[in-house]
C-alpha atoms as an extended CHARMM CRD file, in Angstrom:
* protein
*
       245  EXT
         1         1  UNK       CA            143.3620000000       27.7150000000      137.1910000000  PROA      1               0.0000000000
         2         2  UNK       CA            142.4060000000       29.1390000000      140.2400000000  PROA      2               0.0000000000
         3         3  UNK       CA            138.7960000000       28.5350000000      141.6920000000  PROA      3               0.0000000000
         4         4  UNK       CA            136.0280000000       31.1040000000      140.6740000000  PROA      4               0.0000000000
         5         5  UNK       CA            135.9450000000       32.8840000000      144.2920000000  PROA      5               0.0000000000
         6         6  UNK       CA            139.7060000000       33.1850000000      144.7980000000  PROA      6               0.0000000000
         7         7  UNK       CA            140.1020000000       34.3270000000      140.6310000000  PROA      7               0.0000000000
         8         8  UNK       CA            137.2230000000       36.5370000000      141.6680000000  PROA      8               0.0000000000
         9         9  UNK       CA            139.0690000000       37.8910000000      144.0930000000  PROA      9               0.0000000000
        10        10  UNK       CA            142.2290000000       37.8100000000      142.5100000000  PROA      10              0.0000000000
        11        11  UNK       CA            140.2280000000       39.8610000000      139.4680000000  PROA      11              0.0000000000
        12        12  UNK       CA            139.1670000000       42.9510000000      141.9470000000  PROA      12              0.0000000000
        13        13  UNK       CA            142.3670000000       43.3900000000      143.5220000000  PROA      13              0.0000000000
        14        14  UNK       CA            144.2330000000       43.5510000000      140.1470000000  PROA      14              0.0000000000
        15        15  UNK       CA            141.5630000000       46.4460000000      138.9580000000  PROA      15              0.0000000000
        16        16  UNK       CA            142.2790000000       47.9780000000      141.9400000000  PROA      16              0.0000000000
        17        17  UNK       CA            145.8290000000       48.5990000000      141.2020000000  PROA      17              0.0000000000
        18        18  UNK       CA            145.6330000000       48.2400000000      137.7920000000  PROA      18              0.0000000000
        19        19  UNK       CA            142.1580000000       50.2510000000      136.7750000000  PROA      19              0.0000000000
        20        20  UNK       CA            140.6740000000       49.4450000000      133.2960000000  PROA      20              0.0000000000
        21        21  UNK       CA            139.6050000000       52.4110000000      131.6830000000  PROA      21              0.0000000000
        22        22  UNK       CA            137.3090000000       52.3330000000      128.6840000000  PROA      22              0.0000000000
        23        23  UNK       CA            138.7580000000       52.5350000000      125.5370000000  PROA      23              0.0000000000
        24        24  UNK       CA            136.0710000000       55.0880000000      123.7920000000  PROA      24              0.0000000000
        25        25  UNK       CA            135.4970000000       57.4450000000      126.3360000000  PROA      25              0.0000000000
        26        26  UNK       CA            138.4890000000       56.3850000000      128.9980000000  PROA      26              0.0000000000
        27        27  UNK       CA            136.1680000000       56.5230000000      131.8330000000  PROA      27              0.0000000000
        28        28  UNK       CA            136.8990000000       53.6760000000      134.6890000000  PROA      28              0.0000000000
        29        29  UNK       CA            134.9120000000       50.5000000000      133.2680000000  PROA      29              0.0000000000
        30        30  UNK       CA            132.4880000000       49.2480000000      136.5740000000  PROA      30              0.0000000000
        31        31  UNK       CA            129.9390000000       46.8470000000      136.5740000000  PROA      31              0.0000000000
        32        32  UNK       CA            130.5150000000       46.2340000000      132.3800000000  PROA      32              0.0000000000
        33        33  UNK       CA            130.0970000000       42.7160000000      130.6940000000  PROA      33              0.0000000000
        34        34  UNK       CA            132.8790000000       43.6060000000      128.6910000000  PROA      34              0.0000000000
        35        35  UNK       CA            136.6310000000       44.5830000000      129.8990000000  PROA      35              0.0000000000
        36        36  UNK       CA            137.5240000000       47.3580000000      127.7770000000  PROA      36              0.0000000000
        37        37  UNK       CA            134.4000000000       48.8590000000      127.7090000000  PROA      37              0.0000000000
        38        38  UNK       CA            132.5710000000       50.6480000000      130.0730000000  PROA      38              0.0000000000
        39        39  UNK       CA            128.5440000000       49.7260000000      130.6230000000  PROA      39              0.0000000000
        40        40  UNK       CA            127.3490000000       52.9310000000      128.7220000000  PROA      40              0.0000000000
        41        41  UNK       CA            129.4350000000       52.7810000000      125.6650000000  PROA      41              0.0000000000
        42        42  UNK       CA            129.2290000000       48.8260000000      125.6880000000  PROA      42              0.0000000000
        43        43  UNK       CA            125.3560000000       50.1050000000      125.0270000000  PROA      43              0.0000000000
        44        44  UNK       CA            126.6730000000       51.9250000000      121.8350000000  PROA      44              0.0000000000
        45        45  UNK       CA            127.9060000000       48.5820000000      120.4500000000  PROA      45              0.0000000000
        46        46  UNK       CA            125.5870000000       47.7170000000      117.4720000000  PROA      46              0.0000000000
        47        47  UNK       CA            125.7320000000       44.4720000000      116.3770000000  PROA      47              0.0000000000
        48        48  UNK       CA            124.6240000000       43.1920000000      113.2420000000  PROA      48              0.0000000000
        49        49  UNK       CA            122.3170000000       40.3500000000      113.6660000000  PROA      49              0.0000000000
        50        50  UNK       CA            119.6790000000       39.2760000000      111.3940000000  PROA      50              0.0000000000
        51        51  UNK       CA            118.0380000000       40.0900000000      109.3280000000  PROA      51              0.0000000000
        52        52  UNK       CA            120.8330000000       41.5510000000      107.0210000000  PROA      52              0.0000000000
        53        53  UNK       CA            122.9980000000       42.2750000000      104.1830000000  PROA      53              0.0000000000
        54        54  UNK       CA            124.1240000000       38.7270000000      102.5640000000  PROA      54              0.0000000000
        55        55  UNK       CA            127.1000000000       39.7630000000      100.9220000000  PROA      55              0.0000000000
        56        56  UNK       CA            128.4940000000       41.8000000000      103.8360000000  PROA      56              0.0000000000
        57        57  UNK       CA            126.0530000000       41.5350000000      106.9150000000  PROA      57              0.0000000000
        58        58  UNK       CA            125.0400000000       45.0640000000      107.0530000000  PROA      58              0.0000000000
        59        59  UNK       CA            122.0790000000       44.7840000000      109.1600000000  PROA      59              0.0000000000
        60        60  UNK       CA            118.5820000000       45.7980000000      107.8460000000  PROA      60              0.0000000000
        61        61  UNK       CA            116.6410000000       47.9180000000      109.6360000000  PROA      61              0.0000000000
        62        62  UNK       CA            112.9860000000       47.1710000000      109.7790000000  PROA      62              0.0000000000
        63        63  UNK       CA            111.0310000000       44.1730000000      108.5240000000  PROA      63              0.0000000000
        64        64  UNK       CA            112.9650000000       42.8280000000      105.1320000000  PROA      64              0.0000000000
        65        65  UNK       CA            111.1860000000       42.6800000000      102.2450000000  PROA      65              0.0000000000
        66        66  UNK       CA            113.1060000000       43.3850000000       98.5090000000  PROA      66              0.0000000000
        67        67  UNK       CA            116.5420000000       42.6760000000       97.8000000000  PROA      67              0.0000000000
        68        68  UNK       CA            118.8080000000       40.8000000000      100.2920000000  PROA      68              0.0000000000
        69        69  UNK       CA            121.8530000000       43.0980000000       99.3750000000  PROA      69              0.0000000000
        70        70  UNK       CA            122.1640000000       46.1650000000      100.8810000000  PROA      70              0.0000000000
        71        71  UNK       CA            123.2530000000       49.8070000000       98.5950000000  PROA      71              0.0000000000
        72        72  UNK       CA            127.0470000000       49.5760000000       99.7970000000  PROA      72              0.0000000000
        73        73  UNK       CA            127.1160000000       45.9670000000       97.8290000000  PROA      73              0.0000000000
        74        74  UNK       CA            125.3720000000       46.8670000000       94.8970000000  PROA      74              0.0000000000
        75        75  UNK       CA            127.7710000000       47.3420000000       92.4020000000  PROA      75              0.0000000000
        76        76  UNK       CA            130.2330000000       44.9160000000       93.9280000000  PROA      76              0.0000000000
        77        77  UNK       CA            129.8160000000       41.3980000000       91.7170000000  PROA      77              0.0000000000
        78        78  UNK       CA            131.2920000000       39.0560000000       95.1710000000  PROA      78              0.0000000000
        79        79  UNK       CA            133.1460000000       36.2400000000       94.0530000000  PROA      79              0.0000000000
        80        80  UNK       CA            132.6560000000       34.7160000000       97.1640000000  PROA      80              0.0000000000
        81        81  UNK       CA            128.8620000000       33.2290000000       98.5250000000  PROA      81              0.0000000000
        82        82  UNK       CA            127.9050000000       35.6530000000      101.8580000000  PROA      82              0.0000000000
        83        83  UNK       CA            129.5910000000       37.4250000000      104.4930000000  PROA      83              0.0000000000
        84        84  UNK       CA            128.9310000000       38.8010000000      108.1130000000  PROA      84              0.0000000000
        85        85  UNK       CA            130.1590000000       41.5660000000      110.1490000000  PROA      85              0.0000000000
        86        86  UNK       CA            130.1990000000       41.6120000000      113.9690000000  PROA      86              0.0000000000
        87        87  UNK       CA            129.3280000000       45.1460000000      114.3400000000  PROA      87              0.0000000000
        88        88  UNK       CA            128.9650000000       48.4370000000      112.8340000000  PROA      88              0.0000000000
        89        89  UNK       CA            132.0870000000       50.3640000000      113.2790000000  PROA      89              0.0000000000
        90        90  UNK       CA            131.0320000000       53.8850000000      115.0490000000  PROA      90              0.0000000000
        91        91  UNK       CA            131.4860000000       54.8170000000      117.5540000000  PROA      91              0.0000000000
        92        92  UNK       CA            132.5790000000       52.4180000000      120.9510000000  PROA      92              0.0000000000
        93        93  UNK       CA            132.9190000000       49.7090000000      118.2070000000  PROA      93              0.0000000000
        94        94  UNK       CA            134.8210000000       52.5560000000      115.9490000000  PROA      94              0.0000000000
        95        95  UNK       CA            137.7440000000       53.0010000000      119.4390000000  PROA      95              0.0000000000
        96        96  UNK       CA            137.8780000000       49.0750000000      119.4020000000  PROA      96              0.0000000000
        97        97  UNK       CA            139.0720000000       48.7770000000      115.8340000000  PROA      97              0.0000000000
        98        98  UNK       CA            141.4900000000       51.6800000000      115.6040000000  PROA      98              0.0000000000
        99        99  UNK       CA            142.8580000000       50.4730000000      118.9210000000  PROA      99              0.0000000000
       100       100  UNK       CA            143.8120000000       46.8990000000      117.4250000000  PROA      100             0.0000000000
       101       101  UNK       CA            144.9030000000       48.4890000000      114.2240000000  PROA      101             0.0000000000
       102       102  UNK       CA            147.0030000000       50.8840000000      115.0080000000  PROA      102             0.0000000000
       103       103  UNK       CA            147.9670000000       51.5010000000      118.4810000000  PROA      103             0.0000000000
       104       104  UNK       CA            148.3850000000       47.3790000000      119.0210000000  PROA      104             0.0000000000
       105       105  UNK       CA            145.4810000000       46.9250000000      121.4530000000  PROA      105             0.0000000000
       106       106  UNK       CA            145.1290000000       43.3250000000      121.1580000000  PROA      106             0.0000000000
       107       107  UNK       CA            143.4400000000       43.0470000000      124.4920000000  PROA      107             0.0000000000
       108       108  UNK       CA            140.1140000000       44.5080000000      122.4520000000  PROA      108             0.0000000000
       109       109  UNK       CA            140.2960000000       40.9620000000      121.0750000000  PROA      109             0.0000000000
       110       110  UNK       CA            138.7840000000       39.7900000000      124.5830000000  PROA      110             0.0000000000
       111       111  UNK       CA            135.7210000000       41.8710000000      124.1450000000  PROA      111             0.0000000000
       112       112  UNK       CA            135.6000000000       41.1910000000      120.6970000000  PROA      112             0.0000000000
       113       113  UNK       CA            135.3620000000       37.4270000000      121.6660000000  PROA      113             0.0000000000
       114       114  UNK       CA            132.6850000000       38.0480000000      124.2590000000  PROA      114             0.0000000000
       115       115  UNK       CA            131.1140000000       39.2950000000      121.7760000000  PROA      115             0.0000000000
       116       116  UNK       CA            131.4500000000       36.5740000000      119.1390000000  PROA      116             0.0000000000
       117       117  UNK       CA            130.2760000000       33.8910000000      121.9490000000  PROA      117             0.0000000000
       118       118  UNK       CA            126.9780000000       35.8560000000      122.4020000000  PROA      118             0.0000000000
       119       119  UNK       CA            125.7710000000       36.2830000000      118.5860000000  PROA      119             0.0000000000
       120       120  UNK       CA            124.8720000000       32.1890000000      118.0470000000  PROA      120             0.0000000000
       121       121  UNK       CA            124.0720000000       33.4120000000      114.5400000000  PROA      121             0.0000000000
       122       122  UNK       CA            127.7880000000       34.3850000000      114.2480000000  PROA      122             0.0000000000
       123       123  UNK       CA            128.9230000000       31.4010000000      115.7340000000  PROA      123             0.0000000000
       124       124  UNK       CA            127.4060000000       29.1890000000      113.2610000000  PROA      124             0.0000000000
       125       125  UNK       CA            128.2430000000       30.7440000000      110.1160000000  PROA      125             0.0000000000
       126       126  UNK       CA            131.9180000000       30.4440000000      111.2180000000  PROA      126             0.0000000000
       127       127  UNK       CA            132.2830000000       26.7590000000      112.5390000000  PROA      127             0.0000000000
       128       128  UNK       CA            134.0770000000       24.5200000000      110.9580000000  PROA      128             0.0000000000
       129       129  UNK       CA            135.9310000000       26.7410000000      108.9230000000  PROA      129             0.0000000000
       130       130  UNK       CA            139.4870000000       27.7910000000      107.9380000000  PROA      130             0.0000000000
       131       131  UNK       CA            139.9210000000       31.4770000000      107.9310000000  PROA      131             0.0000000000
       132       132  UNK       CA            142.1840000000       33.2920000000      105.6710000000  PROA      132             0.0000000000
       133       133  UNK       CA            143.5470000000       36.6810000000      106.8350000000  PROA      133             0.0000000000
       134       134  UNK       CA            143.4950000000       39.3480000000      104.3480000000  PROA      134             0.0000000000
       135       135  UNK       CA            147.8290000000       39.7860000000      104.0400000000  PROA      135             0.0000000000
       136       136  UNK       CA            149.6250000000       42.6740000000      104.8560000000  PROA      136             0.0000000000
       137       137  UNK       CA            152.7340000000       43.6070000000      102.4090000000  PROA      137             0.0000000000
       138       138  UNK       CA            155.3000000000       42.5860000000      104.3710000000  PROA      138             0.0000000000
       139       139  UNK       CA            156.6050000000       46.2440000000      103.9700000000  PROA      139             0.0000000000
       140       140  UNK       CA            153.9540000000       47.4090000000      105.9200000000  PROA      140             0.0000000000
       141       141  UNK       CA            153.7260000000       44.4670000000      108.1940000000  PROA      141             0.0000000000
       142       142  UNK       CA            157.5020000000       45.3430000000      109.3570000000  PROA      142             0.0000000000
       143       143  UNK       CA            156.4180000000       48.6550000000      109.7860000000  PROA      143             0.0000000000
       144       144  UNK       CA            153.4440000000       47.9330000000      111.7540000000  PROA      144             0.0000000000
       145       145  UNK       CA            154.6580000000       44.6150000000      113.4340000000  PROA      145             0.0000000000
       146       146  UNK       CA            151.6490000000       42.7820000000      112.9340000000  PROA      146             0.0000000000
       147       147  UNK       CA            149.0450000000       42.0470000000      111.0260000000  PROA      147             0.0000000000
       148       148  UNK       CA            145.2080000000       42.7220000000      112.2400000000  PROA      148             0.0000000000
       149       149  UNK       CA            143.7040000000       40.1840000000      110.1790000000  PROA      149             0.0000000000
       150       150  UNK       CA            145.5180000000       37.7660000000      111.4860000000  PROA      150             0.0000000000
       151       151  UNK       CA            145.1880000000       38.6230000000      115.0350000000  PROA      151             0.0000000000
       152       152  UNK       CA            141.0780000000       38.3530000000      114.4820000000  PROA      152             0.0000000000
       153       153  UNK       CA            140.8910000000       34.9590000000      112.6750000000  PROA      153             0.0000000000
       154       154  UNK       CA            143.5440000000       33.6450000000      115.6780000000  PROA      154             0.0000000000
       155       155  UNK       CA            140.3320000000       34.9750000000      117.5940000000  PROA      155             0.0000000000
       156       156  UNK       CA            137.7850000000       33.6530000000      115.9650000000  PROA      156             0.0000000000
       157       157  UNK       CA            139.5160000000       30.3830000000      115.3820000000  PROA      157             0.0000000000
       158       158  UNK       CA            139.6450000000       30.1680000000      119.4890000000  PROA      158             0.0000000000
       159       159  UNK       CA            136.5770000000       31.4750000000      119.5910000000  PROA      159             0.0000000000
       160       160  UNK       CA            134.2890000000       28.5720000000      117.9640000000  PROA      160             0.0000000000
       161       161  UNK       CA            134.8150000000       24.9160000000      117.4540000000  PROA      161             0.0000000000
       162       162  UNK       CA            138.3600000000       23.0290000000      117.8120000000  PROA      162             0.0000000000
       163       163  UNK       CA            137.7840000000       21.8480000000      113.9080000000  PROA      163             0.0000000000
       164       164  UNK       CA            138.8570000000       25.7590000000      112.7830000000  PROA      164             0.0000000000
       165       165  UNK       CA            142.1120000000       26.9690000000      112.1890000000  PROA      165             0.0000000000
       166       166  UNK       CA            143.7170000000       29.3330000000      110.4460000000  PROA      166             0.0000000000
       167       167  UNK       CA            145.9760000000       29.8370000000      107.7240000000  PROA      167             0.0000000000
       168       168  UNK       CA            147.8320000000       32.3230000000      105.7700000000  PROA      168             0.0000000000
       169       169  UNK       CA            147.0980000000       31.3130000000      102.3230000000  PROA      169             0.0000000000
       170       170  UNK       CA            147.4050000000       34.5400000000      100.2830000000  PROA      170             0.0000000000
       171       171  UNK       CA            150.5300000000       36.9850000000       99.9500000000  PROA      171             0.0000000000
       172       172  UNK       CA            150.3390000000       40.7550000000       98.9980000000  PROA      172             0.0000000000
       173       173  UNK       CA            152.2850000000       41.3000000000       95.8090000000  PROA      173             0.0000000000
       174       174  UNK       CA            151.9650000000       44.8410000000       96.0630000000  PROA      174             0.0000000000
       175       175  UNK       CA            152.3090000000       47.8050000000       97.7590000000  PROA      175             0.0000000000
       176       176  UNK       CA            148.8030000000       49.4950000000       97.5110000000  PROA      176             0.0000000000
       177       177  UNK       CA            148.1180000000       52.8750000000       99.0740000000  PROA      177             0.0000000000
       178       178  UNK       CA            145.7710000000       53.3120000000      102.1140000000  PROA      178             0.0000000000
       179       179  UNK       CA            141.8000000000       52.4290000000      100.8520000000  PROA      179             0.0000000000
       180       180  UNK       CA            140.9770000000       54.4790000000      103.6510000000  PROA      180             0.0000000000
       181       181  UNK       CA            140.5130000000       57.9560000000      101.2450000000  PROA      181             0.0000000000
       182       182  UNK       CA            140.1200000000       55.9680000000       97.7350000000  PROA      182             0.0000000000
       183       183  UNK       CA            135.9380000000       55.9360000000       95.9150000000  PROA      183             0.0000000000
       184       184  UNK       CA            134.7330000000       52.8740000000       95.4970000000  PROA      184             0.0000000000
       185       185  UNK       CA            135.9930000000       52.6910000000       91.9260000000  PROA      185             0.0000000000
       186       186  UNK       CA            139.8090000000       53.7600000000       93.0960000000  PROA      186             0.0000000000
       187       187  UNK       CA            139.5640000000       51.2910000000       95.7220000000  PROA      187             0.0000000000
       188       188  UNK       CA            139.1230000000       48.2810000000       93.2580000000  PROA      188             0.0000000000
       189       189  UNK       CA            141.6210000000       49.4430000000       90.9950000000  PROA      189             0.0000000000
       190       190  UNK       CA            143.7060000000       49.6660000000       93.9210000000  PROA      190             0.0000000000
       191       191  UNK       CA            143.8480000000       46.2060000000       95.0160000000  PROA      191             0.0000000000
       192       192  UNK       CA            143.2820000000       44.1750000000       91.3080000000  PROA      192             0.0000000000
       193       193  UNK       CA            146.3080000000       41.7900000000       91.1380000000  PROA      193             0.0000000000
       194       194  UNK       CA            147.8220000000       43.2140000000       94.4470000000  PROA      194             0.0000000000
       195       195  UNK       CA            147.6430000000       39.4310000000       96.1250000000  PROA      195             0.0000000000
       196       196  UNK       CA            148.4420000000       35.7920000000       94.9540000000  PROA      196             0.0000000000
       197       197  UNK       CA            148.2910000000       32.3610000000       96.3460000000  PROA      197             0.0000000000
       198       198  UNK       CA            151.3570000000       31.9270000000       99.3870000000  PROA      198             0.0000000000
       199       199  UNK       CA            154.1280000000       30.0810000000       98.0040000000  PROA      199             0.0000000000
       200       200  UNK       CA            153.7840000000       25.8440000000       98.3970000000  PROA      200             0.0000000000
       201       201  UNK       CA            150.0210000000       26.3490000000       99.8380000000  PROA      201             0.0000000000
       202       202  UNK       CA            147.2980000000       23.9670000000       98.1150000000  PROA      202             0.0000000000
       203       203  UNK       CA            143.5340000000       25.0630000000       97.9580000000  PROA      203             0.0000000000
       204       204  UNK       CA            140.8280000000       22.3530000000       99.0250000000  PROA      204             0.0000000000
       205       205  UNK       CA            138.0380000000       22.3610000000       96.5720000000  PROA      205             0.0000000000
       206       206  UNK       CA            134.8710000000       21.1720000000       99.1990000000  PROA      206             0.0000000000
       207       207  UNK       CA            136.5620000000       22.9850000000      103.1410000000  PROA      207             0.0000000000
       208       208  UNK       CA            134.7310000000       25.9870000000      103.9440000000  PROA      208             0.0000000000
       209       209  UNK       CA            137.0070000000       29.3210000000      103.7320000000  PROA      209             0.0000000000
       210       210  UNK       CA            136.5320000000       32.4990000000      105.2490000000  PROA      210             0.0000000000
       211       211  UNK       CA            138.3270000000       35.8160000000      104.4510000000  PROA      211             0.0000000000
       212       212  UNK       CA            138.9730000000       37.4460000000      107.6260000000  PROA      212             0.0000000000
       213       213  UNK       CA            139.3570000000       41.2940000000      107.8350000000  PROA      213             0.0000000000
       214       214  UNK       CA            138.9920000000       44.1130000000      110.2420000000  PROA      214             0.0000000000
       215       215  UNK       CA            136.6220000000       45.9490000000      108.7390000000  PROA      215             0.0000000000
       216       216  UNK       CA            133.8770000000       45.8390000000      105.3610000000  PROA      216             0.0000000000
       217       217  UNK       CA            133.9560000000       48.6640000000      103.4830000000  PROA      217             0.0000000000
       218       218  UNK       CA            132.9790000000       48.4570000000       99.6690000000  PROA      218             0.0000000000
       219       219  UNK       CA            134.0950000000       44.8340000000       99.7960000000  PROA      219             0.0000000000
       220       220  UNK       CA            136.8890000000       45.5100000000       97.2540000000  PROA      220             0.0000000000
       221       221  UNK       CA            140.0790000000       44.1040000000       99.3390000000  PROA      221             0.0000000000
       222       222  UNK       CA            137.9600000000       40.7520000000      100.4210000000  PROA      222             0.0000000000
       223       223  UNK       CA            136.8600000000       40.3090000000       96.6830000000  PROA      223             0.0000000000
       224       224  UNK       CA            140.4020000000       40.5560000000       95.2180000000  PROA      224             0.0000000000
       225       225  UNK       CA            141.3630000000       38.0400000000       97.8600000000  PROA      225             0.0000000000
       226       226  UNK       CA            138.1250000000       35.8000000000       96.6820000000  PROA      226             0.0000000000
       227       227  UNK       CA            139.2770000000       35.7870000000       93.4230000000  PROA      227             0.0000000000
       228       228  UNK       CA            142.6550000000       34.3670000000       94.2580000000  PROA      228             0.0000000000
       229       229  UNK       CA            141.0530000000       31.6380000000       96.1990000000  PROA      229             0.0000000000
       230       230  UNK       CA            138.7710000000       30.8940000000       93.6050000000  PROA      230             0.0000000000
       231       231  UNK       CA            141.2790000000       30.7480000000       91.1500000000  PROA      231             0.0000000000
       232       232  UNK       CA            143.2150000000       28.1930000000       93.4480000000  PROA      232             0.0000000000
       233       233  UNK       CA            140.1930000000       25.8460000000       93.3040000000  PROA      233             0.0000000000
       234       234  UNK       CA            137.6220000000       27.0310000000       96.3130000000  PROA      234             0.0000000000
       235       235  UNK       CA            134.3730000000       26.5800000000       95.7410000000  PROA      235             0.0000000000
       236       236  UNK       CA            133.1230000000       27.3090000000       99.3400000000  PROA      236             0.0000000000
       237       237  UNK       CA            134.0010000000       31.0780000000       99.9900000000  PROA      237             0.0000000000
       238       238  UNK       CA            132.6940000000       32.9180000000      102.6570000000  PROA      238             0.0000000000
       239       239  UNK       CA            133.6650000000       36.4900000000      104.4150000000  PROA      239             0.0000000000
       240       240  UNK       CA            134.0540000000       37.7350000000      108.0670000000  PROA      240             0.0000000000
       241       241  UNK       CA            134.6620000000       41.2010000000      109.8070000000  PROA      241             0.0000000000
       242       242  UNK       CA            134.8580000000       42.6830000000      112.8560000000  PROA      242             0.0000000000
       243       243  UNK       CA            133.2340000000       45.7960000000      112.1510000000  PROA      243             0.0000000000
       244       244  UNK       CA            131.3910000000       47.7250000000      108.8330000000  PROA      244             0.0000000000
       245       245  UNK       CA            131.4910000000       51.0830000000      107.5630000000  PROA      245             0.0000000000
């Protein structure tokens, strides 16, 4: 590794032929915290710290008082125990997602970790952990050459303490449509019975899982997964995403 000045140095010359450019607004990004994002849409960033939501970390807004589950995960049932959501996905943190998921912008996972190292809440909620990505068909994993989910919990799994790791414990059986235009009630039907338990993988009853996904919608996708898990033999479940909405 080279020494701070010299990678300092090393860091300004590279910008200069190589110029980062935001990827919301794709203005040059100067004096940001963050690599991809420039400082004034790295101020649109809204991330969901306490107190909030405990079934999918939508943040509250205000002093809490009342239920701890927010309206988007009333009618939900989770099978598994809490979840938590980096940000709210408009927006800067909107670009960051649809650049990983479709246009292969894994470098947003470098902000993304910044990110992650800053909210200690965050960090504690997924050490010691194995994280489960939410599967792809491998249809549409062919066709898209990755798989997000993945990509974050390899993230995360850098991201916090060396006891995490990740592994691909589910399989999607079927070919679902997009959520992206379904209701809430299409979007469960959608994805009952489209996953199962990976081939030759073993559930621990007492480690800590966490469902990985890009982003937390009506909760329907993570659920399904939860319920696999569960079925396996979990008893610790827990949820993660990078964004929500």
């Amino acid at each position: 590794m080279l020494p701070k000045p010299l990678h300092t140095i090393g860091r300004a010359l590279a910008d200069v032929f190589f110029a980062r450019v935001c990827v919301h607004c794709n203005e040059m990004v100067e004096d940001s915290p963050y690599d991809f994002l420039c400082r004034s849409c790295s101020r649109d960033i809204f991330i969901s710290a306490p107190p909030a939501c405990s079934t999918c970390g939508y943040p509250f807004f205000g002093m809490l008082a009342g239920p701890k589950v927010c309206p988007h995960c009333a009618e939900l049932e989770p099978v598994f125990d809490q979840g938590k959501t980096l940000f709210l996905a408009k927006g800067a943190a909107r670009s960051m997602i649809h650049e990983l998921k479709y246009h292969s912008g894994f470098y947003i996972l470098k902000d993304a970790a910044k990110m992650v190292a800053e909210a200690t809440y965050y960090q504690r909620y997924i050490d010691n952990s194995i994280f489960v990505p939410v599967p792809l068909h491998p249809a549409k994993e062919r066709e898209r050459g990755y798989n997000q989910s993945e990509k974050i919990a390899n993230m995360l799994a850098e991201t916090t303490d060396h006891r995490s790791k990740v592994e691909n414990l589910l399989i999607r059986t079927e070919y679902t449509q997009t959520q992206t235009k379904l209701n809430r009630e299409q979007r469960h039907r959608n994805v009952k019975n489209a996953f199962a338990l990976a081939p030759d993988k073993v559930v621990i009853p007492d480690q800590q899982y966490i469902l990985v996904d890009d982003v937390f919608t009506t909760g329907a996708t993570l659920n399904a997964c939860a319920q696999v898990l569960q079925n396996a033999g979990a008893t610790q479940l827990k949820v993660v995403t990078l964004g929500h909405g």
